[in-house]
VEXDREN-560976 format. One record per residue (C-alpha): x, y, z; residue in three letters. Coordinates in Angstrom, 1 decimal. Layout:
<atoms>
+--------+--------+--------+--------+
|      X |      Y |      Z | residu |
+--------+--------+--------+--------+
|      X |      Y |      Z |    ala |
...
+--------+--------+--------+--------+
</atoms>
This chain:
<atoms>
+--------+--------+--------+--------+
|      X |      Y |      Z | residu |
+--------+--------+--------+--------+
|  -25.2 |   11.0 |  -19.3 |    unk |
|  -26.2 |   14.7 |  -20.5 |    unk |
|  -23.8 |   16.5 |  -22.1 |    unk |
|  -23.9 |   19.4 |  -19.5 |    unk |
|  -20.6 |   18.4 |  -18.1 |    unk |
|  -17.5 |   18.2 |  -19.7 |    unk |
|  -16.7 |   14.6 |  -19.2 |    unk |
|  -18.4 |   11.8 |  -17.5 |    unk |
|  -16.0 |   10.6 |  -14.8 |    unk |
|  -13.0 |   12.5 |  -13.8 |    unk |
|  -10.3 |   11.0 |  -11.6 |    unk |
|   -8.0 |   13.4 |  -10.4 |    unk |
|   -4.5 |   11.0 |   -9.5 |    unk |
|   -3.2 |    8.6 |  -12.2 |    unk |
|   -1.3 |    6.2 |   -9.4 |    unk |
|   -2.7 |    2.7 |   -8.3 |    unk |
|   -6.2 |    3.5 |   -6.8 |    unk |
|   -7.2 |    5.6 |   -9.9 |    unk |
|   -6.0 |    4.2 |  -12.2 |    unk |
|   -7.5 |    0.5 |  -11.2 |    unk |
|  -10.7 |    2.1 |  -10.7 |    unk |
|  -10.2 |    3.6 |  -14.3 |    unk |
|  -10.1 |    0.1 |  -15.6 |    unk |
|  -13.3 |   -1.5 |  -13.8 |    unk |
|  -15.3 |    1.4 |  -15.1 |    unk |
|  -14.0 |    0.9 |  -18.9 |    unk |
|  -14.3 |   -2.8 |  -18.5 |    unk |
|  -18.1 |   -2.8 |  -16.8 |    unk |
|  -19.3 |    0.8 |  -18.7 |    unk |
|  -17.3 |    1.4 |  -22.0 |    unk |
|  -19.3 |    3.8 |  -23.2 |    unk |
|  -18.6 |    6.7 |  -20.3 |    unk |
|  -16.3 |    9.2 |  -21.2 |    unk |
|  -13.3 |    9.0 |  -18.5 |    unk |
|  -10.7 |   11.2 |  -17.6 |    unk |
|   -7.8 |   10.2 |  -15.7 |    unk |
|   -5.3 |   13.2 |  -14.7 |    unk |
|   -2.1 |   12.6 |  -13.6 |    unk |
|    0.3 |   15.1 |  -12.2 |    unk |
|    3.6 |   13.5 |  -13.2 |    unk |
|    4.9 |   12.2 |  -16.4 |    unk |
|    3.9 |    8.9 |  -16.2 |    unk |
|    1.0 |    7.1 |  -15.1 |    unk |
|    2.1 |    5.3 |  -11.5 |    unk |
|    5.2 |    7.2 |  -11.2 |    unk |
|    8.3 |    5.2 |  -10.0 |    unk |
|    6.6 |    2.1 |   -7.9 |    unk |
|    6.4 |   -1.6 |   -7.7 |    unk |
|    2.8 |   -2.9 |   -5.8 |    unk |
|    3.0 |   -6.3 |   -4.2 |    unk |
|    0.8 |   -8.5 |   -2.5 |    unk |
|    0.6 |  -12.1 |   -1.5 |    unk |
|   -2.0 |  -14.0 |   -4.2 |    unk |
|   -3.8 |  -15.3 |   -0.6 |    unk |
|   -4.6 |  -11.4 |   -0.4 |    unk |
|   -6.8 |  -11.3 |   -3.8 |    unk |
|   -9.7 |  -12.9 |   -4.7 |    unk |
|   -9.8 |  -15.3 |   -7.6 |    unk |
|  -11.6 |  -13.1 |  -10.0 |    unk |
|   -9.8 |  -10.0 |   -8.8 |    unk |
|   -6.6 |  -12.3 |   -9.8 |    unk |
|   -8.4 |  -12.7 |  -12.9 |    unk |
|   -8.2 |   -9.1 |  -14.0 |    unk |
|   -5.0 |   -7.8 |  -12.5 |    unk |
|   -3.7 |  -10.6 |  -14.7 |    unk |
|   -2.6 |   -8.3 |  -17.7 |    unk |
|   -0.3 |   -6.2 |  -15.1 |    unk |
|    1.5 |   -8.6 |  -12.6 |    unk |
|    4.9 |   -8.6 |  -13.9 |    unk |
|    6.0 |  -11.4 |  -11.6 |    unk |
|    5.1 |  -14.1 |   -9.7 |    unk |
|    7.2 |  -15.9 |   -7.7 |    unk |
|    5.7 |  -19.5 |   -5.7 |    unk |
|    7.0 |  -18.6 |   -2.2 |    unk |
|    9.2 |  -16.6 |   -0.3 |    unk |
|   11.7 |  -16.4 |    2.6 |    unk |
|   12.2 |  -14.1 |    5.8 |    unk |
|   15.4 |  -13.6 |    7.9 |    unk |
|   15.9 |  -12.8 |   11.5 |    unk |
|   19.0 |  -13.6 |   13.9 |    unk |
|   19.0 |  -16.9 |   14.5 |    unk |
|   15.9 |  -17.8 |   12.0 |    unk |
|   15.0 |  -18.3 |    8.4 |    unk |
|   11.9 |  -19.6 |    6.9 |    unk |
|   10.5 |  -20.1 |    3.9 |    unk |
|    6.7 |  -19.6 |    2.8 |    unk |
|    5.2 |  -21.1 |    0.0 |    unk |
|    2.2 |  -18.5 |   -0.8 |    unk |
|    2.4 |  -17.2 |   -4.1 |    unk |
|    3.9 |  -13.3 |   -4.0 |    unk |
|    2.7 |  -10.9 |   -6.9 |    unk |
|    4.2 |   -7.4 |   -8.0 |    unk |
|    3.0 |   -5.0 |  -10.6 |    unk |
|    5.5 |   -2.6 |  -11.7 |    unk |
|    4.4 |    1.0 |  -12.5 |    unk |
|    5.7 |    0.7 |  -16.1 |    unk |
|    3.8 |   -2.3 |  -16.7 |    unk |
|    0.5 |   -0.4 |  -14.7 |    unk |
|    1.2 |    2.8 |  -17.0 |    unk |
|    0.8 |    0.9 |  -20.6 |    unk |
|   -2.2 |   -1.5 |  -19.8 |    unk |
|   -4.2 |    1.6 |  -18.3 |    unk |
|   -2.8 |    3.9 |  -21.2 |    unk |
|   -3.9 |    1.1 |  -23.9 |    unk |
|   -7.3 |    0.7 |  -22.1 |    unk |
|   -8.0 |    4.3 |  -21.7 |    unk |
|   -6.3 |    5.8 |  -24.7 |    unk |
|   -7.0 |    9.7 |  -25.3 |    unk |
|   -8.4 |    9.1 |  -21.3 |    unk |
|   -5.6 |    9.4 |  -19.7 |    unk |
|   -3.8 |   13.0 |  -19.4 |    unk |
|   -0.2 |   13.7 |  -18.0 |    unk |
|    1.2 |   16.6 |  -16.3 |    unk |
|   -2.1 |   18.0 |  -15.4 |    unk |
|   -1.6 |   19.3 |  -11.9 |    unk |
|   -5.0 |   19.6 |   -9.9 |    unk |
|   -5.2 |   22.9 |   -7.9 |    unk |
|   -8.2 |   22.2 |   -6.1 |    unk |
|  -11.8 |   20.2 |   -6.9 |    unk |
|  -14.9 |   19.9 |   -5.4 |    unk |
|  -18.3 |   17.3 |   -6.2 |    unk |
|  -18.0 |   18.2 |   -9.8 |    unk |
|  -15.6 |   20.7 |  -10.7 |    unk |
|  -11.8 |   19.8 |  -11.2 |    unk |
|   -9.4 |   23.5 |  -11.0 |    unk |
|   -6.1 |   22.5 |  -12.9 |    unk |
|   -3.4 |   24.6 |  -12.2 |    unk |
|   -3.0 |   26.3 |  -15.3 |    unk |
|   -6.8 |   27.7 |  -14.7 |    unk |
|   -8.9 |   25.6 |  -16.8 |    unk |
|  -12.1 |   24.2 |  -14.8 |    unk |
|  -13.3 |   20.6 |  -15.8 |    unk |
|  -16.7 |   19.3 |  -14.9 |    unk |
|  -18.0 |   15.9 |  -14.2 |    unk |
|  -20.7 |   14.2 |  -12.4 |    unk |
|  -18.4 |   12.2 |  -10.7 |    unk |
|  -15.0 |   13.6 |   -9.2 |    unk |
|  -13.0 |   10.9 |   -7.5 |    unk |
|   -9.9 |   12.1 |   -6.0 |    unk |
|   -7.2 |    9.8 |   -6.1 |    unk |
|   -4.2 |   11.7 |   -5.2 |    unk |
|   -2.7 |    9.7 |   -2.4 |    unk |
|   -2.8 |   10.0 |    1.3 |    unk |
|   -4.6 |   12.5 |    3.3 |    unk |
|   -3.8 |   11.8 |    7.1 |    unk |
|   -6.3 |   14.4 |    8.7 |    unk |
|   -6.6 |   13.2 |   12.7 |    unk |
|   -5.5 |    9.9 |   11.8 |    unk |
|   -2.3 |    8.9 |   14.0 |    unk |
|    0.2 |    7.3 |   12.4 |    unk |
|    3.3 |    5.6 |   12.2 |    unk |
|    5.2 |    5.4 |    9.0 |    unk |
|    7.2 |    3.1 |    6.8 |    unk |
|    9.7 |    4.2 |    4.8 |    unk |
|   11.9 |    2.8 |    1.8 |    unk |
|   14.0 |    3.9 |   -0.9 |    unk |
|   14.8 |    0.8 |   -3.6 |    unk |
|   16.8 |    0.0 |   -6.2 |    unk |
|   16.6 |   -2.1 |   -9.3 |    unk |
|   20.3 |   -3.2 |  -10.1 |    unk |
|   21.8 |   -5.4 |  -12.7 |    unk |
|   24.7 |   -7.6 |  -10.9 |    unk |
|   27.7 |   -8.6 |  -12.8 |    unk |
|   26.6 |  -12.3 |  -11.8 |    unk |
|   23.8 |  -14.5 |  -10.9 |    unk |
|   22.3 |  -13.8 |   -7.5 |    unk |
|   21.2 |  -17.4 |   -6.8 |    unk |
|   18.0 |  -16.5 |   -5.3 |    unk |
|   14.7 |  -18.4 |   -6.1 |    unk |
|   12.1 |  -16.3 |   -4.7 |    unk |
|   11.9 |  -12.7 |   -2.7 |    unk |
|   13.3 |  -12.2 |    0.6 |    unk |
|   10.2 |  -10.1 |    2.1 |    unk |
|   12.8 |   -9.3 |    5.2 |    unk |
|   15.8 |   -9.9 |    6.0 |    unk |
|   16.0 |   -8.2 |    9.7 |    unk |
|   19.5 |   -9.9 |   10.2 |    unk |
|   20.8 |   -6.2 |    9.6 |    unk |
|   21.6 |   -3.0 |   12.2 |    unk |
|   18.8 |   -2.2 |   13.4 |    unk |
|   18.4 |    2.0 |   12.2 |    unk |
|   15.6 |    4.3 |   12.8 |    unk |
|   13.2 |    1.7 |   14.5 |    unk |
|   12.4 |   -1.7 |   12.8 |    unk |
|   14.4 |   -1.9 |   10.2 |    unk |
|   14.7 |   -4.6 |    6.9 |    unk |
|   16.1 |   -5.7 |    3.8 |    unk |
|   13.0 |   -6.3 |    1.0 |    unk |
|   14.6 |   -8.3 |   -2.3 |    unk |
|   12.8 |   -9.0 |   -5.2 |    unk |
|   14.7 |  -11.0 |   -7.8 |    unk |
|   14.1 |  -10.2 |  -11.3 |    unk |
|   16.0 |  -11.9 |  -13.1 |    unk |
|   19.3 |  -14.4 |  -12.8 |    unk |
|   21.0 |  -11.2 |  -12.2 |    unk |
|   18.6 |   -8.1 |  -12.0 |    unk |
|   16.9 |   -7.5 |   -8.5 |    unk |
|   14.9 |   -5.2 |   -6.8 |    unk |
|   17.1 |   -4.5 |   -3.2 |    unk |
|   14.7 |   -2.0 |   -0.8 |    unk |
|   15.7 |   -0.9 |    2.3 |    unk |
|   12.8 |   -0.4 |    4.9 |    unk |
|   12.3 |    1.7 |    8.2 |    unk |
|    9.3 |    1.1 |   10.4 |    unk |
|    9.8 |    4.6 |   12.7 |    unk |
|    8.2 |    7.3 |   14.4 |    unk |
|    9.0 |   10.1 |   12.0 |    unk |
|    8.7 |   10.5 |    8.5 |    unk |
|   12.0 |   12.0 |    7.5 |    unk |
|   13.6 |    9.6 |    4.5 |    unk |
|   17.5 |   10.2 |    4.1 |    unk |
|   17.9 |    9.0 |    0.9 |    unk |
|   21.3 |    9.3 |    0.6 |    unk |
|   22.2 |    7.2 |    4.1 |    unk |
|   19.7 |    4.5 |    2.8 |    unk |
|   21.6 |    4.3 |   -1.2 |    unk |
|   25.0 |    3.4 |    1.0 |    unk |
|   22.9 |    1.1 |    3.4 |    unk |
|   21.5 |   -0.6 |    0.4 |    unk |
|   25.7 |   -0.7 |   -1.1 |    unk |
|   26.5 |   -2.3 |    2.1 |    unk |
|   23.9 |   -4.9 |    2.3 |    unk |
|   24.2 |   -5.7 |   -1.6 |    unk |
|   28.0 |   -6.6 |   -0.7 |    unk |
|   27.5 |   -8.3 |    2.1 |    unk |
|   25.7 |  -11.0 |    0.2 |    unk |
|   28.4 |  -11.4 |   -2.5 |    unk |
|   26.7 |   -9.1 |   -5.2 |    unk |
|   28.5 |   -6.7 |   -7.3 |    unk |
|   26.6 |   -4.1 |   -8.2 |    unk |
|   27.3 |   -3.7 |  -12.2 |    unk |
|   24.1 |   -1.1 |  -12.9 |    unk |
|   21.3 |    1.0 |  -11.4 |    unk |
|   18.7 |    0.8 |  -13.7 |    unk |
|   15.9 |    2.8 |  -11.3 |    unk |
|   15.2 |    3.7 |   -8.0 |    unk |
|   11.8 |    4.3 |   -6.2 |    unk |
|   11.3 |    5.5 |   -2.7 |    unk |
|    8.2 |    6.4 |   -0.7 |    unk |
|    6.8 |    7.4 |    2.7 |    unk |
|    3.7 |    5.1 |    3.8 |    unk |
|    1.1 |    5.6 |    6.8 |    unk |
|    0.9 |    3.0 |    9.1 |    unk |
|   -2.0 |    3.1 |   11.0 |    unk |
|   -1.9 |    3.7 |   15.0 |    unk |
|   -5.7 |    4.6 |   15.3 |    unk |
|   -7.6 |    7.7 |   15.4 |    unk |
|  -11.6 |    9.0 |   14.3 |    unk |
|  -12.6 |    7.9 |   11.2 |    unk |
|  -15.7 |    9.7 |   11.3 |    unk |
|  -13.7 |   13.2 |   12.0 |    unk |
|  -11.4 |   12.2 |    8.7 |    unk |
|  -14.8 |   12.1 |    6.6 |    unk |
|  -16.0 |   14.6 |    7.9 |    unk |
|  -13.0 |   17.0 |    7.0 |    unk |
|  -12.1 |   15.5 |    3.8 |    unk |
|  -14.1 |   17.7 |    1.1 |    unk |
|  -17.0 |   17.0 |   -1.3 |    unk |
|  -15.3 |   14.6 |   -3.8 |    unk |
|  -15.2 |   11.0 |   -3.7 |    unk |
|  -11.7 |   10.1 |   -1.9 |    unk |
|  -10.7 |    6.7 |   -2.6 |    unk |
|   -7.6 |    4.7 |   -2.2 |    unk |
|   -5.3 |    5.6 |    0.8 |    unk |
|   -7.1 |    9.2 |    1.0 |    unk |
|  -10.1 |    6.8 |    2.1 |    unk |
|   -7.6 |    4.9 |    4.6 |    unk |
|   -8.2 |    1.8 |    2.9 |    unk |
|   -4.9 |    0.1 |    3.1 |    unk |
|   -3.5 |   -2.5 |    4.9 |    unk |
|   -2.5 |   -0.8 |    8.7 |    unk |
|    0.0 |   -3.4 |    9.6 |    unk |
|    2.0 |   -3.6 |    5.9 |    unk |
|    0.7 |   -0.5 |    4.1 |    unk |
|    0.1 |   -2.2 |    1.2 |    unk |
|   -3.0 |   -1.1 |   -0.7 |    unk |
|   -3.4 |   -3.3 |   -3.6 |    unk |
|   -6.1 |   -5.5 |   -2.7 |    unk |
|   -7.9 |   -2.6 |   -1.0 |    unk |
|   -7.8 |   -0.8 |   -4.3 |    unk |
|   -8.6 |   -3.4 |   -6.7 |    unk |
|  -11.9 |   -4.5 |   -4.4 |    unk |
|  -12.7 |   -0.8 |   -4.6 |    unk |
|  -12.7 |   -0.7 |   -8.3 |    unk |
|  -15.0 |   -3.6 |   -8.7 |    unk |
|  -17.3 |   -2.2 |   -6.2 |    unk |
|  -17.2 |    1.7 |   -7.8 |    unk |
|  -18.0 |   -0.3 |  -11.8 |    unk |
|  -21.2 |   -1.6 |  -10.6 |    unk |
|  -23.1 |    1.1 |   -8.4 |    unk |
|  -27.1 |    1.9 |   -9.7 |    unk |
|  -25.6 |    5.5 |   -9.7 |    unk |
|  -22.2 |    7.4 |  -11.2 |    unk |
|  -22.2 |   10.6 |   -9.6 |    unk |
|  -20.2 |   12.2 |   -6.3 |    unk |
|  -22.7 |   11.9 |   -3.9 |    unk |
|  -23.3 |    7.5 |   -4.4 |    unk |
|  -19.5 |    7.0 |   -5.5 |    unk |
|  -18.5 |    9.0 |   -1.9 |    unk |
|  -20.9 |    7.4 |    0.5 |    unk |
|  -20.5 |    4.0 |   -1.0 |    unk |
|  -16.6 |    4.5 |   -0.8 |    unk |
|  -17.4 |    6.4 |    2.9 |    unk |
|  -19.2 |    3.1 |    3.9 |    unk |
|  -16.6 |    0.9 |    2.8 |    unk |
|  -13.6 |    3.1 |    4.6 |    unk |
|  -15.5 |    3.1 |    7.8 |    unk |
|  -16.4 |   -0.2 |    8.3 |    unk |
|  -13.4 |   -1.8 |    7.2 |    unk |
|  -11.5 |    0.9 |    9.6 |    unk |
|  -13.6 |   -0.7 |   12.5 |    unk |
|  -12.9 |   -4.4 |   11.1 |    unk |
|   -9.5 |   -3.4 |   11.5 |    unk |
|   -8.8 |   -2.0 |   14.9 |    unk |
|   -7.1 |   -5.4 |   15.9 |    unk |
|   -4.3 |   -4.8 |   13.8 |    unk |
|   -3.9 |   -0.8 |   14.9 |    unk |
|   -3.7 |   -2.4 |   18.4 |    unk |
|   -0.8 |   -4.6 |   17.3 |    unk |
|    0.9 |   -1.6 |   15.9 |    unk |
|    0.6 |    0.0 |   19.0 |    unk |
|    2.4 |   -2.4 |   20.4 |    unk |
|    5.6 |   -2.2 |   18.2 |    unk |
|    5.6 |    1.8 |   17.9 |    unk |
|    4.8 |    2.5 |   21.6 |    unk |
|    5.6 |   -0.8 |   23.6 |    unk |
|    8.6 |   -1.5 |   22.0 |    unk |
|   12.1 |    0.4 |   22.1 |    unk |
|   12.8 |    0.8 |   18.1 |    unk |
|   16.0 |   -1.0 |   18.1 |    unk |
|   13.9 |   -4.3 |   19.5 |    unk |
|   11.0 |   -3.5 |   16.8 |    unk |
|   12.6 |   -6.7 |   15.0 |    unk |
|   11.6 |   -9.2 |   17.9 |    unk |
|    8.2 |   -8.6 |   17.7 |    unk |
|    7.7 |   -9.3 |   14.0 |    unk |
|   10.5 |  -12.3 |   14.3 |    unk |
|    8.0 |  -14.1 |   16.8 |    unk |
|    4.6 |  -13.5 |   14.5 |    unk |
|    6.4 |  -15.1 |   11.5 |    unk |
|    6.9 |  -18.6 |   13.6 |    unk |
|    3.5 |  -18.8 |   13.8 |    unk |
|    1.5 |  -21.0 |   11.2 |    unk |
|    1.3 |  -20.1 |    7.5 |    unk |
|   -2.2 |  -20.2 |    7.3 |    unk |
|   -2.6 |  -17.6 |   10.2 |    unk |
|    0.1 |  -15.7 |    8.4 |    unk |
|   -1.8 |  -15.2 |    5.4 |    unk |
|   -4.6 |  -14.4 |    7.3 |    unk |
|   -2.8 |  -11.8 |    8.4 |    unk |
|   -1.5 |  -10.1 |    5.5 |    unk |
|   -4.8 |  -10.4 |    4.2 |    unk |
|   -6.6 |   -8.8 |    7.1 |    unk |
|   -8.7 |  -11.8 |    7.7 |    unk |
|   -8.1 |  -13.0 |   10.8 |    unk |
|  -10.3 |  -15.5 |   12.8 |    unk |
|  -11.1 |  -14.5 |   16.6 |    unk |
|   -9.0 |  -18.2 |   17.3 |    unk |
|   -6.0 |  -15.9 |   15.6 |    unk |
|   -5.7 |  -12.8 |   17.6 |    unk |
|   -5.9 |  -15.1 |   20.7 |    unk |
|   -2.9 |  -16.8 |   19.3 |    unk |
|   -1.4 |  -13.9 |   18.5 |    unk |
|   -1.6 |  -12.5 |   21.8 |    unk |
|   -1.1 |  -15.3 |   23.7 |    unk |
|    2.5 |  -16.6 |   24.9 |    unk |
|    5.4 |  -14.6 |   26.2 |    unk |
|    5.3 |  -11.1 |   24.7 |    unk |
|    8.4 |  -10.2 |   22.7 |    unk |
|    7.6 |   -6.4 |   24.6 |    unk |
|    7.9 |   -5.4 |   28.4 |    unk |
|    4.7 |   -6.5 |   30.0 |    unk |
|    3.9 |   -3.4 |   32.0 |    unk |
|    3.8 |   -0.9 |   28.0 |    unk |
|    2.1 |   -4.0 |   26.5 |    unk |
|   -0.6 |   -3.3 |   29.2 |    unk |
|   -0.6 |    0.3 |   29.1 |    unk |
|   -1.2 |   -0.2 |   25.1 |    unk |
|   -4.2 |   -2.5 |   25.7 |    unk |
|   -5.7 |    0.0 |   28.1 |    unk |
|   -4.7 |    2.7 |   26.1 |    unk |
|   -8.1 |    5.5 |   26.1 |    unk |
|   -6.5 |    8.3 |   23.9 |    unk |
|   -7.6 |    6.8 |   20.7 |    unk |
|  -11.4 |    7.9 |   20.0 |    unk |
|  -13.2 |    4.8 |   19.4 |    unk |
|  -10.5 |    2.8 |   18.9 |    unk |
|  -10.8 |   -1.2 |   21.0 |    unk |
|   -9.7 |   -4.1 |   19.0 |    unk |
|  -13.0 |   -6.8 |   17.8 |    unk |
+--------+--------+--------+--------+
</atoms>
């Protein structure tokens, strides 16, 4: 590219979706000069990204390789009066492990603590007044939620060292067995070690408002229920996530600027779970091999991609309907308790948002775990612009 601009590709957010994309475009185009800004002091901040190995492709598994920092063969779920245990394959990628393979691949690329102030389709205006210029702008600074309605699911984690061996084998994805607070509520345990885990408390509720400090004691109270003494907090992470109700996709395009969004300012995320990894990672791999590298192909490829996959989705915004607005909070948990007796196959279907016409019939079909006059309202519902379930 001409060396009218001051960098080939700028990518204003260093967290999963940018820094992923980052990475495809190195790997398929080494020779394009890449900038990849990042607000905070660290690449990825404070997270941990999971996903199900069913979820990924096998080449996509092929290049997230380098950054899974474990990967346990199955996992178990808890409810009153029911336990199972899966056996698909569960990944994580922690952000420390994120932060050094992007920062090894992109070297004098990447660029901390460089707030963004504003952009456009090829100008970047960083808070302490400099302007940057690129062909391509990709703005990757998290979620943007426009006319989009939402739910939200909230967490605050913590990574602790126990003064003995937890005895676990593999995560505990939920554990709903607990008081049921601020809608559908769970226990998310990732065990790191023989005596290190990852103990996240989870809130599936109608407002976004995070109390950190009621969830640190929940998360104290939970951690000695099961017999674990709590020696060390080596981190904590929290975050707020959309989950998505429905709304007008077109409107949110049509109000979100002249740069390329991507990751969950694009809505591409998982509307049932929130998660976003394989969203992102098929998003890189797409972005590395367009004809063209500039705003306009990157956007309406990405614009393309969000839309249709928005639509493809509108099942699972219906099901979320039915646990935000069918549902009283505090009997959220009965709802997801009945989908995880269902098969394993049509479980990872679910998760990874591949499900067969056969599955939303099953799904649907049987006693509903909600009153059956709000489970009709919800499949009647009209408010949503556009918004029927295929």
């Amino acid at each position: 590219m001409g060396r009218a601009f001051d960098h080939d590709v700028i990518i204003a957010g260093g967290g999963l979706a940018g820094g992923l994309i980052a990475l495809r475009l190195r790997a398929f185009r080494p020779s394009l000069d890449i900038l990849l800004l990042e607000a905070g002091p660290v690449l990825g901040g404070v997270h941990t990204w999971s996903c199900f190995e069913s979820d990924l492709t096998p080449e996509i598994r092929d290049w997230i390789t380098p950054m899974i920092s474990h990967r346990w063969a199955g996992y178990s779920v808890r409810f009153p009066g029911y336990e199972r245990r899966l056996t698909t394959p569960y990944l994580s990628i922690a952000s420390s492990r994120f932060a050094e393979h992007v920062t090894r691949e992109l070297g004098a690329g990447v660029r901390l603590n460089a707030r963004v102030a504003d952009l456009e389709a090829n100008i970047v205006a960083m808070a302490d007044g400099a302007t940057l210029t690129a062909p391509l702008v990709i703005d990757a600074r998290g979620p943007s939620t426009g006319p989009l309605v939402l739910g939200w699911q909230k967490f605050l984690g913590q990574e602790v060292e126990l003064a003995a061996p937890h005895g676990l084998t593999g995560p505990i994805v939920m554990d709903a067995t607990v008081d049921q607070l601020d809608g559908y509520r769970f226990l998310y345990t990732l065990p790191l070690s023989p005596t290190r885990l990852m103990i996240e408390d989870t809130r599936y509720s109608d407002g976004e408002a995070l109390d950190k400090a009621d969830l640190r004691a929940d998360i104290a109270a939970y951690a000695q229920a099961q017999g674990w003494r709590i020696a060390s907090l080596v981190r904590e992470e929290d975050g707020i996530l959309p989950i998505a109700l429905g709304g007008d996709i077109d409107a949110w395009w049509d109000r979100s600027g002249t740069a390329a969004s991507v990751g969950l300012r694009a809505a591409l995320f998982q509307p049932a779970t929130g998660y976003s990894l394989p969203d992102a990672a098929r998003l890189a791999d797409e972005i590395a091999v367009l004809p063209r590298l500039d705003t306009a192909t990157v956007r309406a490829a990405v614009r393309q991609r969000s839309m249709t996959t928005w639509r493809d989705r509108a099942f699972f915004r219906l099901l979320n309907r039915m646990l935000f607005r069918a549902c009283a909070p505090e009997l959220r948990y009965r709802v997801i308790g009945r989908f995880y007796r269902l098969r394993q196959p049509l479980v990872e279907r679910f998760y990874a948002a591949r499900l067969t016409l056969a599955d939303k019939a099953r799904i649907l079909t049987g006693k509903p775990p909600v009153p059956i006059g709000a489970a009709l309202r919800v499949m009647a519902e009209t408010s949503v612009l556009g918004d029927l379930p295929r």
